[in-house]
Backbone as a ProteinNet text record, in pm:
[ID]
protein_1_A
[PRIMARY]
XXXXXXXXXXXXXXXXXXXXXXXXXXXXXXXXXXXXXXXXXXXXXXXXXXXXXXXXXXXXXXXXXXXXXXXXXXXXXXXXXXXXXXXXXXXXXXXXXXXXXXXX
[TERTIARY]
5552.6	5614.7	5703.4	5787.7	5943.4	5930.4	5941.8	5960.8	6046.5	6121.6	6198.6	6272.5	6261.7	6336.6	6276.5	6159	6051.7	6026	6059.6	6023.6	5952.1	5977.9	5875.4	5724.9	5722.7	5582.4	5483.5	5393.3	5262.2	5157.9	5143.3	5036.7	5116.3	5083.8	5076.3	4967.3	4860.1	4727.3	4743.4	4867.6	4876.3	4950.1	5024.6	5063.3	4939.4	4875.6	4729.3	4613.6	4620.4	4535	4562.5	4668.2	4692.9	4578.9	4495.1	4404.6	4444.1	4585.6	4652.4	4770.3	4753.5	4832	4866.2	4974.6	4992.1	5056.9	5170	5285.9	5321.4	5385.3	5425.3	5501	5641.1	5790	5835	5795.8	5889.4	6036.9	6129.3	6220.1	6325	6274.5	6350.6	6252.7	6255.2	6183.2	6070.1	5983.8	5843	5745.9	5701.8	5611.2	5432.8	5376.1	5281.9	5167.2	5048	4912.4	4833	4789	4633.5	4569.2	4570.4	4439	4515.8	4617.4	4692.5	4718.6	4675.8	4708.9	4585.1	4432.9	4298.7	4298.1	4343.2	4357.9	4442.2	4530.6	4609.2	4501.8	4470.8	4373.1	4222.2	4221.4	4054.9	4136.8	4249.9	4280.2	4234.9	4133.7	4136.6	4257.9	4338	4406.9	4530.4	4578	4735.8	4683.6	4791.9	4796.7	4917.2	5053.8	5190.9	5234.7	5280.1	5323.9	5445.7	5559.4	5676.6	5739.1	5741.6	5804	5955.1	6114.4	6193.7	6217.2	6203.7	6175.1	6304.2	6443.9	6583.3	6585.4	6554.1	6540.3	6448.8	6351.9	6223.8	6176.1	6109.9	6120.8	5999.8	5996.7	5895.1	5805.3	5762.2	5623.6	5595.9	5643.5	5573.2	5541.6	5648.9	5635.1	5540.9	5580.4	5508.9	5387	5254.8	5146.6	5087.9	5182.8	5096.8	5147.5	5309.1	5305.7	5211.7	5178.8	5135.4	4985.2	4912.2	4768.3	4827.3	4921.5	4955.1	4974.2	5068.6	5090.3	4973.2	4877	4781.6	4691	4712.8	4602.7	4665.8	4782.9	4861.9	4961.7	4974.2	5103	5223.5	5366.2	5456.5	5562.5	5581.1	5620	5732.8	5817.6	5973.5	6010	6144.7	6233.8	6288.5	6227.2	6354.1	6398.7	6477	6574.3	6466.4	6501.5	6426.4	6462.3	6565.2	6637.3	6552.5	6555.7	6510.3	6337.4	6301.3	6109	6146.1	6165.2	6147	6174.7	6253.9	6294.3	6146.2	6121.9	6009.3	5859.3	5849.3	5698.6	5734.9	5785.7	5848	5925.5	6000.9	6159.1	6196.6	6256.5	6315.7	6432.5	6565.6	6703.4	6718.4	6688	6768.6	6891.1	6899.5	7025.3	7167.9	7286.7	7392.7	7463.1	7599.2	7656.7	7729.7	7781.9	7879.9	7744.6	7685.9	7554.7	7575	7579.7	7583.1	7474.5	7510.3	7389.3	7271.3	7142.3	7056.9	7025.5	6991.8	6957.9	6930.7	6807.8	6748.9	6812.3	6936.4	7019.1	7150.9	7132.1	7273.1	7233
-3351.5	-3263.9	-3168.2	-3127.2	-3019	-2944.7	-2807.6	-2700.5	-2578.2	-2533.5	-2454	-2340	-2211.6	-2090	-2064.2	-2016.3	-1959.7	-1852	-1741.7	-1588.5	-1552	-1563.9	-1509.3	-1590.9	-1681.1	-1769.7	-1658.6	-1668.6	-1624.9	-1689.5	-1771.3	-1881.4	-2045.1	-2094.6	-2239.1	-2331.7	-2249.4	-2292	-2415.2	-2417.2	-2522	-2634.7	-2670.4	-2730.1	-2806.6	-2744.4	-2766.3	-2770.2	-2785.2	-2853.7	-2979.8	-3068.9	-3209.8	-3241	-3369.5	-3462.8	-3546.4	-3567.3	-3676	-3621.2	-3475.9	-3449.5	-3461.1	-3540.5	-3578.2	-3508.9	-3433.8	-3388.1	-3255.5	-3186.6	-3073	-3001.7	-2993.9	-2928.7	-2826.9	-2711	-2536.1	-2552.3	-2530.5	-2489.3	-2366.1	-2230	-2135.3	-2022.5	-1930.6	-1840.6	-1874.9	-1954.8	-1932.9	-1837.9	-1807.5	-1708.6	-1782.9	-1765.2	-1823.2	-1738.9	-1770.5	-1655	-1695.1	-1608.4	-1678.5	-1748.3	-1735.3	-1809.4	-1966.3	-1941.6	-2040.6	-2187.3	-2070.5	-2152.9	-2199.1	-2148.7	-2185.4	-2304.9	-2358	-2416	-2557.4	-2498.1	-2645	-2704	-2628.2	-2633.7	-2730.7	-2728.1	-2722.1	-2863.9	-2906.3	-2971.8	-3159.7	-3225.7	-3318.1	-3468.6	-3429.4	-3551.7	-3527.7	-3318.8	-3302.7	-3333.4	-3396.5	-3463.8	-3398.3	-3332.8	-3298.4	-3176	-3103.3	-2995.6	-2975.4	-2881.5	-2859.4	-2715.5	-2618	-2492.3	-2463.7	-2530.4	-2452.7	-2325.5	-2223.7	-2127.6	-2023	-2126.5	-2040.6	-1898.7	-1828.9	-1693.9	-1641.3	-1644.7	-1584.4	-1520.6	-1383.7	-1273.5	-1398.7	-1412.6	-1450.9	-1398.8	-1277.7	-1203.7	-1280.9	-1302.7	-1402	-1577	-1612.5	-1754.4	-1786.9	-1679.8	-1795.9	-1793.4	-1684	-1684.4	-1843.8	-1849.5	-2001.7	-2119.2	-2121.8	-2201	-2249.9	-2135	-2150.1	-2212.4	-2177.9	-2232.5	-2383.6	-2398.4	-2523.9	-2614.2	-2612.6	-2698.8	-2764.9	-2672.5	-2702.8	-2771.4	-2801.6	-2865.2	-2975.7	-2975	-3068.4	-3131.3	-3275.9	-3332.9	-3267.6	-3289	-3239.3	-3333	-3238.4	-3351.2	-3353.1	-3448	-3456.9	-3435.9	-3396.7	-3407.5	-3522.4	-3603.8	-3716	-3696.2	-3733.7	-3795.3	-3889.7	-3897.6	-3952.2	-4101.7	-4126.7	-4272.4	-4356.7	-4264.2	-4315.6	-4340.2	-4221.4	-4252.2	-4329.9	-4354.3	-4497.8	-4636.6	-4703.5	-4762.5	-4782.5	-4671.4	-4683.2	-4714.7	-4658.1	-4673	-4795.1	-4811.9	-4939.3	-5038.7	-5027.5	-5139.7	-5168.4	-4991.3	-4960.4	-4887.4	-4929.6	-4826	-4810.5	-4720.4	-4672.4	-4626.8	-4604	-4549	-4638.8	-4568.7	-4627	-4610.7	-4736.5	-4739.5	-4557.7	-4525.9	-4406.1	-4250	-4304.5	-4159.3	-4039.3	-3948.9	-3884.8	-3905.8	-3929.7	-3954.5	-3827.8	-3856.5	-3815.9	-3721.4	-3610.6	-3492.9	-3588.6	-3666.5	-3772	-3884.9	-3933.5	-4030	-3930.2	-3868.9	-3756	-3797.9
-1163.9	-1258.8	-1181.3	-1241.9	-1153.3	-1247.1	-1252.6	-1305.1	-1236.2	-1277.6	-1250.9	-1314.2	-1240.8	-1301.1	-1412.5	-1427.4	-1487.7	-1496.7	-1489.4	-1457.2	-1524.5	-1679.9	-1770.1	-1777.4	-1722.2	-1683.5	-1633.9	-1728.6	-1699.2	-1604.1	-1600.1	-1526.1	-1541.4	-1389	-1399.7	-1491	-1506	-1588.4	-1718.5	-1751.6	-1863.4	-1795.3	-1695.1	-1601.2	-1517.3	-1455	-1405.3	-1457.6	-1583.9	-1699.3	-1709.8	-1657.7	-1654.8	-1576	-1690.4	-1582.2	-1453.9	-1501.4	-1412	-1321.9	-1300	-1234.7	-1083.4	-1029.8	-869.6	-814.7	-831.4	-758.3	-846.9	-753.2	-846.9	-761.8	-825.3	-754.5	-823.4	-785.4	-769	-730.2	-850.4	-797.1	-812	-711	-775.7	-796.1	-855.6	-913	-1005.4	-956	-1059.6	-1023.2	-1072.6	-1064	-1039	-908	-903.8	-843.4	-920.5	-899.3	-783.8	-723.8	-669.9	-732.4	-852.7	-907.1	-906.7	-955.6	-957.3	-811.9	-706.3	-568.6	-592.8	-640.5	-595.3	-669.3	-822.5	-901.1	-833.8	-795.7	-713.6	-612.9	-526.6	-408.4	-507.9	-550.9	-668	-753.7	-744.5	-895	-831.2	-871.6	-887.1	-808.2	-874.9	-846.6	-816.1	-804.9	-715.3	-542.9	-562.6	-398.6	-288.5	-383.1	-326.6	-370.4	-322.8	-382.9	-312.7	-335.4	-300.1	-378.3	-292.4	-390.6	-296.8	-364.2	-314.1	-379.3	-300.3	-331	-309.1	-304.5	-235.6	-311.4	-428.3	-459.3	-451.9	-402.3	-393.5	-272.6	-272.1	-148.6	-59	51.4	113	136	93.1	42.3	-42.2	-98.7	-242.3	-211.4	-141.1	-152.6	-15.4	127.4	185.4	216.1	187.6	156.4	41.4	-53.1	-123.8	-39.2	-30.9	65	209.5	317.7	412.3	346.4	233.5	170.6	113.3	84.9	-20.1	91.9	198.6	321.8	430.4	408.1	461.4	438.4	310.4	193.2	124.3	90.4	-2.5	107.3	38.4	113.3	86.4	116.2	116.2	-29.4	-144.5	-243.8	-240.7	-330.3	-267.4	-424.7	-457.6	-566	-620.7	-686.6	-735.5	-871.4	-868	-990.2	-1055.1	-1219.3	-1305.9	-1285.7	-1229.4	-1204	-1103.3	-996.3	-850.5	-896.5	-990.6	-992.5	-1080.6	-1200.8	-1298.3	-1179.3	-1088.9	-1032.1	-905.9	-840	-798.8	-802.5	-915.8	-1030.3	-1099.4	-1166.3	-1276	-1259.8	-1160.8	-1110.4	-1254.5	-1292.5	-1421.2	-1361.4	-1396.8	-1391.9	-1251.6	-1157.1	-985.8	-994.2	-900.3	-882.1	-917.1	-944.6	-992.6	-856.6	-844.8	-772.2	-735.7	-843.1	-819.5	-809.3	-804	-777	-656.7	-592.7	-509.8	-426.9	-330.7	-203.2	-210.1	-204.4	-168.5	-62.7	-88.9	27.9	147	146.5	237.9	271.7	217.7	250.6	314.2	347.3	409.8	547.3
[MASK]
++++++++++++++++++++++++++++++++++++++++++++++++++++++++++++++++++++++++++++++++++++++++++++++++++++++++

């Protein structure tokens, strides 16, 4: 799941109520709790996490980060194209697409 630019977000808590949740990408200003890091840390079946965090004071971000990195794999951003194609060998990428952060 990707979520992004959230400010008025109260809690990740309905996000991390997914039974099936694997991955989970910050991008931007979300607003994230302790309880919230213990919850990732504690959740069953997240395996990845990823917070770009380009507006956010690093008082804030890299305390969960430095707990999330240590504990969680490192999750990546895709495009809805590239994961259907991956999971499904549904759609991928189009010829005229812009190259990939990771294909640069």
């Amino acid at each position: 799941m990707e979520l992004g630019m959230l400010r008025g977000l109260r809690s990740l808590a309905p996000v991390l109520d997914a039974p099936k949740l694997e991955e989970l990408v910050l991008t931007r200003d979300v607003p994230v709790s302790d309880e919230d890091v213990e919850r990732m840390l504690a959740h069953p079946t997240l395996r990845a996490f990823l917070w770009v965090a380009l507006d956010v004071p690093l008082h804030r971000s890299r305390p969960v980060l430095e707990r999330t990195d240590a504990a969680l794999e490192r999750a990546r951003s895709v495009h809805v194209d590239t994961w259907l194609a991956e999971r499904h060998g549904l759609g991928g990428p189009r010829a005229d697409d812009p190259p990939t952060p990771a294909e640069l």
